[in-house]
C-alpha positions as CSV (number, residue, x, y, z in Angstrom):
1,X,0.6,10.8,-7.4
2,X,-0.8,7.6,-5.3
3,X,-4.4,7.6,-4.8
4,X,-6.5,4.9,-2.2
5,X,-9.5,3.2,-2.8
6,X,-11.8,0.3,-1.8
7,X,-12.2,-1.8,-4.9
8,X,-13.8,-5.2,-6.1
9,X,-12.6,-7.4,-8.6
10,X,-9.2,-7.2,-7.3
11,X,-8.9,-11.2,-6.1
12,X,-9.5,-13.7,-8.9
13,X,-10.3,-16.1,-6.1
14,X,-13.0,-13.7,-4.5
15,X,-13.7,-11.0,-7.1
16,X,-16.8,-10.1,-5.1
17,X,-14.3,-9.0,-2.2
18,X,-13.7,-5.4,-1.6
19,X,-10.2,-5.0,-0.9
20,X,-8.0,-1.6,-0.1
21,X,-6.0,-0.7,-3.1
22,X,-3.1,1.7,-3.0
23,X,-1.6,2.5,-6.4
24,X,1.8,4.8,-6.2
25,X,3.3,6.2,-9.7
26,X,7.0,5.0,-10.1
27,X,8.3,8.2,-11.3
28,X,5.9,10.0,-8.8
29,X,6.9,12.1,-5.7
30,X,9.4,10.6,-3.2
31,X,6.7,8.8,-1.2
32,X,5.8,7.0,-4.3
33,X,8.8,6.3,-5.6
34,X,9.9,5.2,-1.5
35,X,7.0,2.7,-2.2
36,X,8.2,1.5,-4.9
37,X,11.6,0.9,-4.0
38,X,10.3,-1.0,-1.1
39,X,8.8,-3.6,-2.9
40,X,12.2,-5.1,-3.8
41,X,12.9,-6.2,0.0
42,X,9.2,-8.4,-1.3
43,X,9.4,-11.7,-0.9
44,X,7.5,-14.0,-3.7
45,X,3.8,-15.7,-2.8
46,X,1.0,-17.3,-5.0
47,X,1.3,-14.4,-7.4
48,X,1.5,-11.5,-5.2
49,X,4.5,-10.3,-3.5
50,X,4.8,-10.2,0.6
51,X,6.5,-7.1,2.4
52,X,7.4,-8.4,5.8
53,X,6.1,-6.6,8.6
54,X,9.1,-6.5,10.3
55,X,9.9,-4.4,7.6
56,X,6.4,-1.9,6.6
57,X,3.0,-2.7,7.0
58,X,-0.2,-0.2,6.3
59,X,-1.7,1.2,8.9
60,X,-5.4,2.2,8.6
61,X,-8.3,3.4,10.3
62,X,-12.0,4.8,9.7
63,X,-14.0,8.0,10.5
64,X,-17.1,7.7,9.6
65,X,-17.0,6.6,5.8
66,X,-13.4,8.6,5.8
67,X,-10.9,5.8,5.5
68,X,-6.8,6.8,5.9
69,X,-4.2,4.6,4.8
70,X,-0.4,5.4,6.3
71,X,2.2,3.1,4.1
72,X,5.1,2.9,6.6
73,X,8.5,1.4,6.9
74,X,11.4,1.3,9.0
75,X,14.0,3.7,8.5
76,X,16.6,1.1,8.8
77,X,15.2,-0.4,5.2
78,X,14.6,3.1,3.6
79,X,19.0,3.5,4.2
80,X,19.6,0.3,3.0
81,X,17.4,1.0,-0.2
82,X,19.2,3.8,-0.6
83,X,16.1,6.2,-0.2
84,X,16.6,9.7,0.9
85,X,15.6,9.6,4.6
86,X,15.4,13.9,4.9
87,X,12.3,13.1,2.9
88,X,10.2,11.3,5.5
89,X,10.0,12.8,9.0
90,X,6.5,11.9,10.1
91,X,6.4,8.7,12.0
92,X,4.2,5.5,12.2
93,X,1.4,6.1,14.3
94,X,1.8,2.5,16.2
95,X,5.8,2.4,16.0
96,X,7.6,5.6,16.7
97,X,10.5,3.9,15.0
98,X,9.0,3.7,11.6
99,X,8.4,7.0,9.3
100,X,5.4,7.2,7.1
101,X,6.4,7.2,3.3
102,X,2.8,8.1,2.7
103,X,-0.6,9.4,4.4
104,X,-3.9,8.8,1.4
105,X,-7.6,8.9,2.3
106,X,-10.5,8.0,0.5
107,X,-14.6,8.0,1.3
108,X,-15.9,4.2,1.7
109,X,-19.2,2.7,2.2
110,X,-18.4,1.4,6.2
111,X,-20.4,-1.8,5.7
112,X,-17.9,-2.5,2.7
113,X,-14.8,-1.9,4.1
114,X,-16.3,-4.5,7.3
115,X,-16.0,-7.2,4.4
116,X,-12.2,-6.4,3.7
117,X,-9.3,-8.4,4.4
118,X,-6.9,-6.6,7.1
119,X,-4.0,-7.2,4.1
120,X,-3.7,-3.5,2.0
121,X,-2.4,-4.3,-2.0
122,X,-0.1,-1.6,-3.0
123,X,0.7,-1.6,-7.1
124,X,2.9,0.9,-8.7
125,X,1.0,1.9,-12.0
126,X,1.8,4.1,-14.5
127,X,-0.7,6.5,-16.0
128,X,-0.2,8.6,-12.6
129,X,-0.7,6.5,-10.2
130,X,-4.3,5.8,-10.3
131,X,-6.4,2.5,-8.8
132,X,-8.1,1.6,-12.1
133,X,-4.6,1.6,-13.7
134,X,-3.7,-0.7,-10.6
135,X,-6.1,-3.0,-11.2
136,X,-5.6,-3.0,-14.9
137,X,-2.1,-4.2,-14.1
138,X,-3.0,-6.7,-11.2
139,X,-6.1,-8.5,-13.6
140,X,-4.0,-8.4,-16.7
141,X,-1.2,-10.2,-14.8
142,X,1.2,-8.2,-16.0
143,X,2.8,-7.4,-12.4
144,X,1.8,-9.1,-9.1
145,X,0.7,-6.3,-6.5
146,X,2.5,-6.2,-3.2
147,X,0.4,-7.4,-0.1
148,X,1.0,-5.2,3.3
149,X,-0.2,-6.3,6.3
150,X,-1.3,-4.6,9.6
151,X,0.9,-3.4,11.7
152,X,2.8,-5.6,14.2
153,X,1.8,-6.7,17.4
């Protein structure tokens, strides 16, 4: 089951950073697995891969040290992947075009999550799903995480 959390040592380049991790389980529920699937429409970066917005983005916002990540995509690129659409009837929040795959929250320190970048990394781990496996997997190279961005403008 995916799980959300504000971690450091994520960035090789700024390990002091805290950035928003969201690590889905490949053989987890459909949202997970939605995720997954998603990162093959990815396109390759400087060891990450890129999900075009015009495709998903992460949409997140904070209440008080609650922080809520939505992972969203367009149902246009869920039918294309093949992905079961009945499965995903709550919409995007900022495009009522786009369905939520998934809805996580996690408590964060507020002045911490200030420092993040606006960019959410998704990583499907085994092991459940969880954020240490996640960043396991992203230090040890052995899979590049998937960068989302904001939503669009």
């Amino acid at each position: 089951m995916a799980e959300v959390r504000l971690r450091t040592g994520v960035d090789p380049d700024a390990p002091e950073e805290p950035v928003v991790v969201v690590a889905v389980d490949p053989l987890g529920p459909p949202g997970d697995r939605a995720v997954v699937r998603l990162g093959e429409t990815c396109h390759e970066g400087d060891g990450v891969w890129y999900l075009a917005r015009a495709d998903g983005w992460a949409e997140r916002r904070l209440d008080g040290t609650r922080l809520t990540v939505d992972v969203v995509c367009h149902r246009s690129v869920l039918a294309r992947l093949e992905v079961e659409l009945d499965d995903f009837d709550e919409r995007s929040e900022v495009d009522p075009e786009a369905v939520r795959l998934l809805r996580l929250s996690t408590e964060v320190d507020p002045a911490e999550y200030a420092r993040a970048p606006v960019a959410t990394v998704v990583v499907a781990a085994s092991g459940g799903g969880t954020v240490d496996e996640a960043v396991r997997v992203i230090v040890s190279g052995l899979e590049w995480p998937t960068v989302y961005g904001p939503p669009p403008t």
